[in-house]
PDB file of N, CA, C and O in Angstrom:
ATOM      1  N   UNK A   1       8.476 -71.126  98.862  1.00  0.00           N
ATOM      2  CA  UNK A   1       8.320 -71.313 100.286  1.00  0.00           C
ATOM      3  C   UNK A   1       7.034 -72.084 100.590  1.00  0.00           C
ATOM      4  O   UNK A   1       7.142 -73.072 101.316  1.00  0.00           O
ATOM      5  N   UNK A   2       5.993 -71.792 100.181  1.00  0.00           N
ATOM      6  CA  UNK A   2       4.843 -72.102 100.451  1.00  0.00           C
ATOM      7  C   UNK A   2       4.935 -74.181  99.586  1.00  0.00           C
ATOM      8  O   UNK A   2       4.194 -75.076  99.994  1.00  0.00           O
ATOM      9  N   UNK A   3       5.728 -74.333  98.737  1.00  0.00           N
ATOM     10  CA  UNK A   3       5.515 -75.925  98.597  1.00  0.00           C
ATOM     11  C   UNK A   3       6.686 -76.580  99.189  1.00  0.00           C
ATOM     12  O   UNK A   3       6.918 -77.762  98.935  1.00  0.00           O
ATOM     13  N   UNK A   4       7.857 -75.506 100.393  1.00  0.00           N
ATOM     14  CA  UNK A   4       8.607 -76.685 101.257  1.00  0.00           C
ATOM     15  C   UNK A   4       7.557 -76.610 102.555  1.00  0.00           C
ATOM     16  O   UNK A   4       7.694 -77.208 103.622  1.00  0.00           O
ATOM     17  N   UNK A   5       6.734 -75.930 102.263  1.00  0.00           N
ATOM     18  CA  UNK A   5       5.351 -76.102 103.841  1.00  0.00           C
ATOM     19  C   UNK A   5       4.459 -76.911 103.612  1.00  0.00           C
ATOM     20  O   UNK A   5       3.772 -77.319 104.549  1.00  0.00           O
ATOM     21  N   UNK A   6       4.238 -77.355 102.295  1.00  0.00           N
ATOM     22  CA  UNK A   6       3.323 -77.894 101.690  1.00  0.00           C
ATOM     23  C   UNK A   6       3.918 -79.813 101.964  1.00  0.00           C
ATOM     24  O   UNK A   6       3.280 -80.684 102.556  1.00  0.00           O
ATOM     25  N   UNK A   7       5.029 -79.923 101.426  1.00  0.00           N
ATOM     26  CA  UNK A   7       5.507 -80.582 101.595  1.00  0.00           C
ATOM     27  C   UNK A   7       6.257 -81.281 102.672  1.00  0.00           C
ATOM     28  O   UNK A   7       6.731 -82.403 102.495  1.00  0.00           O
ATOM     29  N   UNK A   8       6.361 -80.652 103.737  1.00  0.00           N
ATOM     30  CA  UNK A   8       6.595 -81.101 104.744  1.00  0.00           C
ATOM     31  C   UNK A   8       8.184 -81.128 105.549  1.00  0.00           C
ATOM     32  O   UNK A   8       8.623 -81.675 106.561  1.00  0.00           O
ATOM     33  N   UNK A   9       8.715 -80.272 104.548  1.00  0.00           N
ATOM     34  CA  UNK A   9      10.474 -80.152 104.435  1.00  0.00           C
ATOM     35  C   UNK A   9      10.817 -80.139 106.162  1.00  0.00           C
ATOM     36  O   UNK A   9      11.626 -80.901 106.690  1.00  0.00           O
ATOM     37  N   UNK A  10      10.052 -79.155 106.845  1.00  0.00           N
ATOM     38  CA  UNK A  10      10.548 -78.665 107.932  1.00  0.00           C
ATOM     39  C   UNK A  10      10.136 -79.456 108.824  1.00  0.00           C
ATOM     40  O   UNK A  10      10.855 -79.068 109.745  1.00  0.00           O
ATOM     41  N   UNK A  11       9.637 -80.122 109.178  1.00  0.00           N
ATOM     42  CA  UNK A  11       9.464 -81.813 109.561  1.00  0.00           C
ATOM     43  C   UNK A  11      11.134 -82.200 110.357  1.00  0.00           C
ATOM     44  O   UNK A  11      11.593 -82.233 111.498  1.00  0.00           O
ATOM     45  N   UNK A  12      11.543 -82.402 109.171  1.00  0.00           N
ATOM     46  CA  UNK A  12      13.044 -83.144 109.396  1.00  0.00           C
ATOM     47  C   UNK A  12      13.805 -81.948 109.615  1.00  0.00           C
ATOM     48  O   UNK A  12      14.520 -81.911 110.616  1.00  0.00           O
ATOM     49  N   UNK A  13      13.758 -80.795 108.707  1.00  0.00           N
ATOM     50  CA  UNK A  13      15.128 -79.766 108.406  1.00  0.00           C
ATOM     51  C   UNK A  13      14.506 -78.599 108.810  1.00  0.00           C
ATOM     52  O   UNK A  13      13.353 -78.225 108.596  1.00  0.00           O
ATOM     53  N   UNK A  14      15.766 -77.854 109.662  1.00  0.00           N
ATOM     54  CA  UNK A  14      15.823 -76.438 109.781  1.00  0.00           C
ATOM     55  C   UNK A  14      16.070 -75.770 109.020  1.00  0.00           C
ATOM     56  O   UNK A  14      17.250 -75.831 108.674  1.00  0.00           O
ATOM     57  N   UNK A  15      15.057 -74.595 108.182  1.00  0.00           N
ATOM     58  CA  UNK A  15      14.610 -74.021 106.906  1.00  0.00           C
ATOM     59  C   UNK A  15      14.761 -72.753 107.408  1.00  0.00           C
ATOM     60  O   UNK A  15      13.795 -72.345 108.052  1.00  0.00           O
ATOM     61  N   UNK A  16      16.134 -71.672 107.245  1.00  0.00           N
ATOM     62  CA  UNK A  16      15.777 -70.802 107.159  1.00  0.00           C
ATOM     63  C   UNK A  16      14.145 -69.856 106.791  1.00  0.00           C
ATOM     64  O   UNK A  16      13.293 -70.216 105.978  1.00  0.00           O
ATOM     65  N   UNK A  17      14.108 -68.808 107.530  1.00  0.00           N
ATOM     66  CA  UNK A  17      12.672 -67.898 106.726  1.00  0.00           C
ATOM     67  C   UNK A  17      11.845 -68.663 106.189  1.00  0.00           C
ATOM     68  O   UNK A  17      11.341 -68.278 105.134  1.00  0.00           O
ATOM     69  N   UNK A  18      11.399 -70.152 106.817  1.00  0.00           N
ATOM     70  CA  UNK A  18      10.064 -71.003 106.889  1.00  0.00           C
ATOM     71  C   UNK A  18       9.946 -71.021 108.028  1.00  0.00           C
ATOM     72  O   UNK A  18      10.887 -71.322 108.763  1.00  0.00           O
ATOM     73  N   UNK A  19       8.206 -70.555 108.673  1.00  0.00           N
ATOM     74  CA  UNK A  19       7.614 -70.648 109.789  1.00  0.00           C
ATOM     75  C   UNK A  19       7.877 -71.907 110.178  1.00  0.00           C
ATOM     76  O   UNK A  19       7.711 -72.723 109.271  1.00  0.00           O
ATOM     77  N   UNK A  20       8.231 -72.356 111.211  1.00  0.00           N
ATOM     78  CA  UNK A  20       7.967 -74.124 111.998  1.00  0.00           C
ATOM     79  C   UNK A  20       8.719 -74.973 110.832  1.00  0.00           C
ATOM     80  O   UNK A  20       8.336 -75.943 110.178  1.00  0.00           O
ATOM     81  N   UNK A  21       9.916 -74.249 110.822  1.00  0.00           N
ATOM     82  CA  UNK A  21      10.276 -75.452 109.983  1.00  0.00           C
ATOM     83  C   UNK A  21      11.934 -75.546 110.678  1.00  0.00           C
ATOM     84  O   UNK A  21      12.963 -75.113 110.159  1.00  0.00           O
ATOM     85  N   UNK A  22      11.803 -76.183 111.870  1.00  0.00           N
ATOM     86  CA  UNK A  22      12.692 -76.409 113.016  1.00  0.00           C
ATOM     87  C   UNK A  22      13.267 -77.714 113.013  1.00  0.00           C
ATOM     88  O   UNK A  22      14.360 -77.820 113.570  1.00  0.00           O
ATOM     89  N   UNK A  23      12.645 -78.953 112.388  1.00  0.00           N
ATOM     90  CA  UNK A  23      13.193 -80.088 112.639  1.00  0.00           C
ATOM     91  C   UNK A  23      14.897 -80.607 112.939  1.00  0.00           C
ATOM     92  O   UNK A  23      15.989 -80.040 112.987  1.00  0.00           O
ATOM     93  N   UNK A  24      14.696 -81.159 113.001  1.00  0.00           N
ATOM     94  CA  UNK A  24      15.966 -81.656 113.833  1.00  0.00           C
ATOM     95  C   UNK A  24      16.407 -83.046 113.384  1.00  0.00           C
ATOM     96  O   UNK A  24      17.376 -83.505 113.990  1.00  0.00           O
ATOM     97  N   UNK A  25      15.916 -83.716 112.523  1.00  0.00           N
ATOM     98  CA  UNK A  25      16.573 -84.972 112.057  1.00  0.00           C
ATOM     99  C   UNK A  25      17.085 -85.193 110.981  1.00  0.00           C
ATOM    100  O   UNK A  25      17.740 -86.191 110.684  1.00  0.00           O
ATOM    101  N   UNK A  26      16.625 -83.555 109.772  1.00  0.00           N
ATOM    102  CA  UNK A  26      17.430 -84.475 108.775  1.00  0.00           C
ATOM    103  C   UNK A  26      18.730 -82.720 108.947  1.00  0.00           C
ATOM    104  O   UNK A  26      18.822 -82.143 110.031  1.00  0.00           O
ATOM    105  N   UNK A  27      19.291 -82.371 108.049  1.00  0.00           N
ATOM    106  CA  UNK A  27      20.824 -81.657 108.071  1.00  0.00           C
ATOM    107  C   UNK A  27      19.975 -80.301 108.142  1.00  0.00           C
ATOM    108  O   UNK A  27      18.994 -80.083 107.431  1.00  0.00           O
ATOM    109  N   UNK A  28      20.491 -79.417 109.104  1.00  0.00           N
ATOM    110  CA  UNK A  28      19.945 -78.274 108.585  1.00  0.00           C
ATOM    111  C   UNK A  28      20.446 -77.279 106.996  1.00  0.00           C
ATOM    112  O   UNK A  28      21.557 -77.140 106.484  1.00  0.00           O
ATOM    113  N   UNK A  29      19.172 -76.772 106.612  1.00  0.00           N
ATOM    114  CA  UNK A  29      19.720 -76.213 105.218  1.00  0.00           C
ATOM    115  C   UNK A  29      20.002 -74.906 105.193  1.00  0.00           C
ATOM    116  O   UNK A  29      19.627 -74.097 104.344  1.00  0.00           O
ATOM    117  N   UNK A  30      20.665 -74.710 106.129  1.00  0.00           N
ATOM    118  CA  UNK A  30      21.607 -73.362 106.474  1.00  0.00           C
ATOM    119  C   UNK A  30      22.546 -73.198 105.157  1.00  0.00           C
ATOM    120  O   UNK A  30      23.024 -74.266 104.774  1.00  0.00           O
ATOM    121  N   UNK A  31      22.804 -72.348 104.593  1.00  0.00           N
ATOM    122  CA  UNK A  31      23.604 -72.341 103.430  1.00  0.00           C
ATOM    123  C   UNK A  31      23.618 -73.352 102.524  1.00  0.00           C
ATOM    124  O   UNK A  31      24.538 -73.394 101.707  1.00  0.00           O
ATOM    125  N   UNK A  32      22.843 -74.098 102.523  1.00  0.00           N
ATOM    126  CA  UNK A  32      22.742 -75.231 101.838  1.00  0.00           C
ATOM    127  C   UNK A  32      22.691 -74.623 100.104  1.00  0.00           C
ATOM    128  O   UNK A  32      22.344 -75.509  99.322  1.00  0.00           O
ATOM    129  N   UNK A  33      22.948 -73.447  99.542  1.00  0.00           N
ATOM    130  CA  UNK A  33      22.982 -72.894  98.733  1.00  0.00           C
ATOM    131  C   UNK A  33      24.488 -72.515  98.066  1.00  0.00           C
ATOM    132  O   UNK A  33      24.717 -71.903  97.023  1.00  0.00           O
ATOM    133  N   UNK A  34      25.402 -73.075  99.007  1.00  0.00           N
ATOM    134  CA  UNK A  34      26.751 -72.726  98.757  1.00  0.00           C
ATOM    135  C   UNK A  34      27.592 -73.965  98.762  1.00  0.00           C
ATOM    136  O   UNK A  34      28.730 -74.068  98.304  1.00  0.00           O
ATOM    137  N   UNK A  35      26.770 -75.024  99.429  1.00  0.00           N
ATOM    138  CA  UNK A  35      27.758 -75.984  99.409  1.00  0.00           C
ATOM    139  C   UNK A  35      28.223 -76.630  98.337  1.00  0.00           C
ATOM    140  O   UNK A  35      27.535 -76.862  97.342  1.00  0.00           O
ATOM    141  N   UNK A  36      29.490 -76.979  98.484  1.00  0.00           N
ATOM    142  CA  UNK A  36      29.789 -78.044  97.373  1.00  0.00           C
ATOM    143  C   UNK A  36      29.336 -79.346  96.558  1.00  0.00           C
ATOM    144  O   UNK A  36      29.602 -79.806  95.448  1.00  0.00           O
ATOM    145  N   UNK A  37      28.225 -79.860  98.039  1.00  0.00           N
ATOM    146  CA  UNK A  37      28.227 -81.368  97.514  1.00  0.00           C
ATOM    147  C   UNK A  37      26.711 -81.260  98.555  1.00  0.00           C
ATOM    148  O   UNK A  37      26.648 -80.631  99.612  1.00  0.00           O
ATOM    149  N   UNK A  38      25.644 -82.006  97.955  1.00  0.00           N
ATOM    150  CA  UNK A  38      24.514 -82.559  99.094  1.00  0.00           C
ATOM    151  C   UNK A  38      24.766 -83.619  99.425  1.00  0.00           C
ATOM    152  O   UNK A  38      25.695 -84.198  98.861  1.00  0.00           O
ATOM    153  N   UNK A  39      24.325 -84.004 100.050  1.00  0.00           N
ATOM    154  CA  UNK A  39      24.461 -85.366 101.067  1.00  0.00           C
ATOM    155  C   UNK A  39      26.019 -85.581 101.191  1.00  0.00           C
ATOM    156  O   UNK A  39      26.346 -86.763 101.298  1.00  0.00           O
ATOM    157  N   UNK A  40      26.814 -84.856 101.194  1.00  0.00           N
ATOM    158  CA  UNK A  40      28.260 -84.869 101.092  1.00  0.00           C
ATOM    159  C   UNK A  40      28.654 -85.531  99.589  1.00  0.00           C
ATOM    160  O   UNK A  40      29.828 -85.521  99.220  1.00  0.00           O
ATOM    161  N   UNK A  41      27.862 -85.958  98.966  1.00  0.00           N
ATOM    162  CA  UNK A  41      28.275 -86.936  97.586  1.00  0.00           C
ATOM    163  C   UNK A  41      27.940 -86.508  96.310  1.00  0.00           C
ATOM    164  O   UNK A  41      28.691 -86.655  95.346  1.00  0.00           O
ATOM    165  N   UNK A  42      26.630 -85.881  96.250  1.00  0.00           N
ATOM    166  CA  UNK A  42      26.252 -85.581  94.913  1.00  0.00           C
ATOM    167  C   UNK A  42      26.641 -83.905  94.903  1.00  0.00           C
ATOM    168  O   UNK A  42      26.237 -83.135  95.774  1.00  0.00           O
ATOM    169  N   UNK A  43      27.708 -83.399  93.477  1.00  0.00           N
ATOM    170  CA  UNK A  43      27.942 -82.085  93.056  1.00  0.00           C
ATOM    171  C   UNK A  43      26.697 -81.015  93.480  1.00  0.00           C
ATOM    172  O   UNK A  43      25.591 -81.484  93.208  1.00  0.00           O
ATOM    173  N   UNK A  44      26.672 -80.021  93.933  1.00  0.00           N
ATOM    174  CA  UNK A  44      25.313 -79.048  93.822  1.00  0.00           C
ATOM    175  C   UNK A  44      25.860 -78.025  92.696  1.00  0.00           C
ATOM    176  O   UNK A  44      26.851 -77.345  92.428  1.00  0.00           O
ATOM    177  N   UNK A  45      24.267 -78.433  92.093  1.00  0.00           N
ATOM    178  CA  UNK A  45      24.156 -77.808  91.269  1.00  0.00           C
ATOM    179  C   UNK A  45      22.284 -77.136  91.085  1.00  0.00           C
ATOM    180  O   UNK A  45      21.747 -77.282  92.183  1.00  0.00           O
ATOM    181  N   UNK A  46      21.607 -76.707  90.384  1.00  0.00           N
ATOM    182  CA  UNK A  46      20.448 -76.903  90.034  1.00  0.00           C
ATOM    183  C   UNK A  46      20.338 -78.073  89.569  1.00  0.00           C
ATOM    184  O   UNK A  46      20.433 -78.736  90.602  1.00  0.00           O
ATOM    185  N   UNK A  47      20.277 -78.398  89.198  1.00  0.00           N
ATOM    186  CA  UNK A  47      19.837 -79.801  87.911  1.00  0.00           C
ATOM    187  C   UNK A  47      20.004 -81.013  89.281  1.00  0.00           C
ATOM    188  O   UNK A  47      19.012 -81.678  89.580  1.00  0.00           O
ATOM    189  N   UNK A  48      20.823 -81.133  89.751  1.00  0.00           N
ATOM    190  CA  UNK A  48      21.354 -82.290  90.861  1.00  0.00           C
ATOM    191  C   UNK A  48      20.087 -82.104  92.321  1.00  0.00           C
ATOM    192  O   UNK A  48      19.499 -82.976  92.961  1.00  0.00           O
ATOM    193  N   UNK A  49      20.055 -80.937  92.403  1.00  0.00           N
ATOM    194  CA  UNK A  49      19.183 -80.223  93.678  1.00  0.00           C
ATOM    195  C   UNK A  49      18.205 -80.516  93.274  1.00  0.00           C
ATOM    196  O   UNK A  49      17.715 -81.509  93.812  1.00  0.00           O
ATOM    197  N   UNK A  50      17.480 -79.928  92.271  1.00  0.00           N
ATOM    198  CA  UNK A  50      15.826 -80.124  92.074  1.00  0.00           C
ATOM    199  C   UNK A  50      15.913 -81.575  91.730  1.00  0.00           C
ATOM    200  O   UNK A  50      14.739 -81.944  91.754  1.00  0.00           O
ATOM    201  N   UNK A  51      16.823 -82.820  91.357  1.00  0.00           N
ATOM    202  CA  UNK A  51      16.552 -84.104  90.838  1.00  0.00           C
ATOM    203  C   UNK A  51      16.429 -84.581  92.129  1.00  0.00           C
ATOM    204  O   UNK A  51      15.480 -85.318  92.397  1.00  0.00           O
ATOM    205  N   UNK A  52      17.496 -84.182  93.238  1.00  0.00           N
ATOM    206  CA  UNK A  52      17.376 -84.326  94.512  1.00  0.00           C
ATOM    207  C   UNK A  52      16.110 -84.473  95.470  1.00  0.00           C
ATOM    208  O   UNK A  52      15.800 -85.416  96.198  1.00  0.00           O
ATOM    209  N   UNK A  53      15.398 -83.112  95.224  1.00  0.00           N
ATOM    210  CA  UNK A  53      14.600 -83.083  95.938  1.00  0.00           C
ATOM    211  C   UNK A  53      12.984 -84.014  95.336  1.00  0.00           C
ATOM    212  O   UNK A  53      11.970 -84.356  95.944  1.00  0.00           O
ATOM    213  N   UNK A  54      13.373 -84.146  94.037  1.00  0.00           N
ATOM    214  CA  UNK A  54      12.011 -84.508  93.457  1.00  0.00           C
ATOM    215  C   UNK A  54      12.249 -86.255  93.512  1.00  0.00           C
ATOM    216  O   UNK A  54      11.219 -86.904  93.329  1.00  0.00           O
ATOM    217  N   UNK A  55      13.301 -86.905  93.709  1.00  0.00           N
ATOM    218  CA  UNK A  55      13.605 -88.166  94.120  1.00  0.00           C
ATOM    219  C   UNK A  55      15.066 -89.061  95.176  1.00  0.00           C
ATOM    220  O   UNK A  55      15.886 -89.880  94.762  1.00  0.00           O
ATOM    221  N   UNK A  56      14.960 -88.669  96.134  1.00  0.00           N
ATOM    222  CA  UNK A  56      15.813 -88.383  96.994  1.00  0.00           C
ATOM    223  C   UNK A  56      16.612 -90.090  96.738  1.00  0.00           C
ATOM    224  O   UNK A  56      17.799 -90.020  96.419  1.00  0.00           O
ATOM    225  N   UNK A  57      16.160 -91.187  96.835  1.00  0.00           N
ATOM    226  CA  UNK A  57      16.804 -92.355  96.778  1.00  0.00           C
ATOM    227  C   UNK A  57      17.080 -92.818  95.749  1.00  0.00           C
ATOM    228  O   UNK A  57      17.759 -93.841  95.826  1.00  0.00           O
ATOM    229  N   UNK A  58      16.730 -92.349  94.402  1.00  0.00           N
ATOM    230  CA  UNK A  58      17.165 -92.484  93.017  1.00  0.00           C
ATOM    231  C   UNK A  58      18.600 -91.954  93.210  1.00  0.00           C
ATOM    232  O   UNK A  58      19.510 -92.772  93.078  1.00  0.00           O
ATOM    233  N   UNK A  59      18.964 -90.418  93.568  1.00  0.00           N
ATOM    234  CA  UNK A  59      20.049 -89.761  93.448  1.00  0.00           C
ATOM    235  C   UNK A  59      20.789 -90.333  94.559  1.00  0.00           C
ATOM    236  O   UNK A  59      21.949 -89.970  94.362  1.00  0.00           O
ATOM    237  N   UNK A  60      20.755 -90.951  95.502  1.00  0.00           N
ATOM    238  CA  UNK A  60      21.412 -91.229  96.507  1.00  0.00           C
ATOM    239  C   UNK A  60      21.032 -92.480  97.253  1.00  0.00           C
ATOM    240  O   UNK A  60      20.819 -92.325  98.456  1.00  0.00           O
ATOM    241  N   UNK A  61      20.897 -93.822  96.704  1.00  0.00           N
ATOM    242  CA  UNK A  61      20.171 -95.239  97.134  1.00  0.00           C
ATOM    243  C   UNK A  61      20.749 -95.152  98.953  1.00  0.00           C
ATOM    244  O   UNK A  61      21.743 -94.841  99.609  1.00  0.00           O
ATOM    245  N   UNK A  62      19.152 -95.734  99.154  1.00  0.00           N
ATOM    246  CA  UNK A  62      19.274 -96.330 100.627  1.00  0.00           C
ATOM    247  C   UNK A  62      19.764 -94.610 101.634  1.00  0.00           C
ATOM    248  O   UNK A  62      20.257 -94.612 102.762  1.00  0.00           O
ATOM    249  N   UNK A  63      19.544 -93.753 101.075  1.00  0.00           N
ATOM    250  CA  UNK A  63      19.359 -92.043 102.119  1.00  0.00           C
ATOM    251  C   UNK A  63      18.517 -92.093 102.839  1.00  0.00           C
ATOM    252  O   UNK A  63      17.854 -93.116 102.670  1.00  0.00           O
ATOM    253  N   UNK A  64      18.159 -91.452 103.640  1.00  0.00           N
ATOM    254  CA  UNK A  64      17.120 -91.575 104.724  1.00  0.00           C
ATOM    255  C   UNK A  64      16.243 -90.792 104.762  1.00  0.00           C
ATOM    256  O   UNK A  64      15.351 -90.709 105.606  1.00  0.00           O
ATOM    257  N   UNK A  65      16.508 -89.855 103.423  1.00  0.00           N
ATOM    258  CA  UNK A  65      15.341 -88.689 102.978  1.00  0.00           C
ATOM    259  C   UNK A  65      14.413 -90.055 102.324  1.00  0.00           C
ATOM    260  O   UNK A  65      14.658 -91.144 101.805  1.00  0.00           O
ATOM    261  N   UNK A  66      12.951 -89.066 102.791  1.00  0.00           N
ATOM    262  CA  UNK A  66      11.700 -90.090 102.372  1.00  0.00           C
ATOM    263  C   UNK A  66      11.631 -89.627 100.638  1.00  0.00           C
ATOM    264  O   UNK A  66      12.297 -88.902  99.899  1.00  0.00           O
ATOM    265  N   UNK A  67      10.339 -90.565 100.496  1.00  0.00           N
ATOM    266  CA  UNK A  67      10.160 -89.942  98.652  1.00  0.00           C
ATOM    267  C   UNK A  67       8.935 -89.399  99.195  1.00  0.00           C
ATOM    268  O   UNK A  67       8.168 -90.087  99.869  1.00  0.00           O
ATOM    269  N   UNK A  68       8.677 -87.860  98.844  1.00  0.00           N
ATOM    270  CA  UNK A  68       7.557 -87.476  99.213  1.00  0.00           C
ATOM    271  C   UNK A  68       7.089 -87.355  98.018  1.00  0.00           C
ATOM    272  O   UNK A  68       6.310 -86.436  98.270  1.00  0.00           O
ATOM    273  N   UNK A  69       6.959 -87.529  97.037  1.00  0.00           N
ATOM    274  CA  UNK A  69       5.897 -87.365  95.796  1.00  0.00           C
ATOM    275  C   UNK A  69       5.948 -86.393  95.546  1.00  0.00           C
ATOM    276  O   UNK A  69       4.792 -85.974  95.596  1.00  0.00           O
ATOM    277  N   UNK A  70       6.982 -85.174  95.101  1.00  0.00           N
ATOM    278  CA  UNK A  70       7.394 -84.451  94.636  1.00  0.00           C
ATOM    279  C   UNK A  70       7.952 -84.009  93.344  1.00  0.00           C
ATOM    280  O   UNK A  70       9.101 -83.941  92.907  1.00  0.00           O
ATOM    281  N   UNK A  71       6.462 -83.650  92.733  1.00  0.00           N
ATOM    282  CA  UNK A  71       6.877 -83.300  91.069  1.00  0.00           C
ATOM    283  C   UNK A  71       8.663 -82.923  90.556  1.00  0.00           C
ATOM    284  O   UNK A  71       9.744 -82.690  91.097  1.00  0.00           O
ATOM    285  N   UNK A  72       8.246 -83.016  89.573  1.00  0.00           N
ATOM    286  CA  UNK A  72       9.705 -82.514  88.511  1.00  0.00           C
ATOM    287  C   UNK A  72       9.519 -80.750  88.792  1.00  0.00           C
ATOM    288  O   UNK A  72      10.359 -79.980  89.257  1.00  0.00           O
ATOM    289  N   UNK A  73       8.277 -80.487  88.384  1.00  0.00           N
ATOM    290  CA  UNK A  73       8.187 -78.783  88.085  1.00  0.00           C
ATOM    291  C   UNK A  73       8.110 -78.247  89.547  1.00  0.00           C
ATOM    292  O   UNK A  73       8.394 -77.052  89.629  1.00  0.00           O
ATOM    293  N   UNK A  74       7.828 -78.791  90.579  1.00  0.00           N
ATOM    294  CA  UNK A  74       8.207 -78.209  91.837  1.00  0.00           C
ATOM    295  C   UNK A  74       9.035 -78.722  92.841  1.00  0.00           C
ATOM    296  O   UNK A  74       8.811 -78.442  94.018  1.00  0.00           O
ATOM    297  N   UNK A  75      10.039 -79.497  92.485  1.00  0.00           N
ATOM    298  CA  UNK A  75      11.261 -79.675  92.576  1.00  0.00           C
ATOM    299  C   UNK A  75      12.282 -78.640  91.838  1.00  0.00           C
ATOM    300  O   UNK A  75      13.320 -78.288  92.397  1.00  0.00           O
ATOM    301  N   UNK A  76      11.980 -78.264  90.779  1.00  0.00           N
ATOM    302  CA  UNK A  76      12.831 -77.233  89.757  1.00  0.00           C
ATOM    303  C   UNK A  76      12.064 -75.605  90.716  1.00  0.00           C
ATOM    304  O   UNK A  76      12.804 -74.622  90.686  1.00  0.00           O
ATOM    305  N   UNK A  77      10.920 -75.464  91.343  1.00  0.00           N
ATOM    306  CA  UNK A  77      10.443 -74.475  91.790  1.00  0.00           C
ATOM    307  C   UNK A  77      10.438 -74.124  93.045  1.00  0.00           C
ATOM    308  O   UNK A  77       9.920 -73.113  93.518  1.00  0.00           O
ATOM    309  N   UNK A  78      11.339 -75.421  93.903  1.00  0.00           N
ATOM    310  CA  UNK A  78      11.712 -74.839  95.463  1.00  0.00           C
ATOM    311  C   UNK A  78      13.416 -74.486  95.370  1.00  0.00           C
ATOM    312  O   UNK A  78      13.889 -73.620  96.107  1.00  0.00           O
ATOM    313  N   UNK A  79      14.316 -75.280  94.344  1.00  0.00           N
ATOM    314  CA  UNK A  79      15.230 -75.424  94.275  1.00  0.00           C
ATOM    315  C   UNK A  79      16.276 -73.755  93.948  1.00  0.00           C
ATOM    316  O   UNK A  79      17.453 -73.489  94.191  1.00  0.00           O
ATOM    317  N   UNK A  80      15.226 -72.996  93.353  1.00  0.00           N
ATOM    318  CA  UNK A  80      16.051 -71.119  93.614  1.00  0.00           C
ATOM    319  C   UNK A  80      15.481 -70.937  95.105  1.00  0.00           C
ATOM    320  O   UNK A  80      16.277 -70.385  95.864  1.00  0.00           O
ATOM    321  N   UNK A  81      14.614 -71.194  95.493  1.00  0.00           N
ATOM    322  CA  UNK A  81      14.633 -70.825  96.819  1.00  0.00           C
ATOM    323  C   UNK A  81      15.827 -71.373  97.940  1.00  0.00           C
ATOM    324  O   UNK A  81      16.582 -70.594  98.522  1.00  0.00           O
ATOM    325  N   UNK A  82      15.839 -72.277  98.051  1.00  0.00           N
ATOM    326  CA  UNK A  82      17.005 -73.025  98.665  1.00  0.00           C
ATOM    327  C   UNK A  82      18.403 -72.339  98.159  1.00  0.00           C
ATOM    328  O   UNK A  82      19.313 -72.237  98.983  1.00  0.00           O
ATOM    329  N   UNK A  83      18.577 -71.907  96.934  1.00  0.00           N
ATOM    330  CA  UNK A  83      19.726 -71.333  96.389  1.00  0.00           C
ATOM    331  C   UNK A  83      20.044 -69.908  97.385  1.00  0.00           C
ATOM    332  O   UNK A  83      21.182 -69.508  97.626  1.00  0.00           O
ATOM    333  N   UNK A  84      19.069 -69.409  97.774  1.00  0.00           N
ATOM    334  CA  UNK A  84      18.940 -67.997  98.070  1.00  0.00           C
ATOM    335  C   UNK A  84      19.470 -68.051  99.781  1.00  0.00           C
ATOM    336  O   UNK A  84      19.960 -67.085 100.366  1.00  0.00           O
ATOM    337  N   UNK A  85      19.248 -69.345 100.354  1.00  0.00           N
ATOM    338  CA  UNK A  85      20.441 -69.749 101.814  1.00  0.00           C
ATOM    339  C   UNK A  85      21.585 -69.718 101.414  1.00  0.00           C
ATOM    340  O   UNK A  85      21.976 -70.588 100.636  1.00  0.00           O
ATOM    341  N   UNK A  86      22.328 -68.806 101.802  1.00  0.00           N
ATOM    342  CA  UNK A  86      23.592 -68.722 101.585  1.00  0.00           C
ATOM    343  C   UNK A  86      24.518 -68.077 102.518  1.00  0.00           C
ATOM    344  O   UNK A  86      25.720 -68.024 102.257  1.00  0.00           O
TER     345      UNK A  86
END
């Protein structure tokens, strides 16, 4: 929790059980732990999610998620949290 605050997640996305993390422009991640597919395209999985979050336009060219400079090891370390929206 404390590195999607760090990072700025709630900016764009509504984050369950993150303080101020209300945004409104990018998808809210309401269950985002159950879905089938992120961005509607890529499988969810761990491995896909944390690659996701640690390089958003590699996994998905021209997305409108920014690259926030988001390690490998805390990309792999927000990605059970996000699992736990369901």
């Amino acid at each position: 929790m404390a590195l999607i605050k760090q990072f700025g997640c709630g900016g764009c996305h509504l984050i369950p059980r993150i303080a101020d993390a209300k945004g409104t422009v990018g998808l809210p991640l309401l269950h985002v732990g159950t879905r089938s597919y992120l961005a509607g395209f890529i499988s969810n999985s761990p491995e896909n999610m944390a690659l996701w979050i640690q390089n958003p336009q590699k996994a998905l060219p021209a997305d409108a998620v920014p690259q926030m400079n988001v390690t490998l090891q805390d990309s792999r370390d927000i990605t059970p949290f996000l699992y736990t929206l369901k």
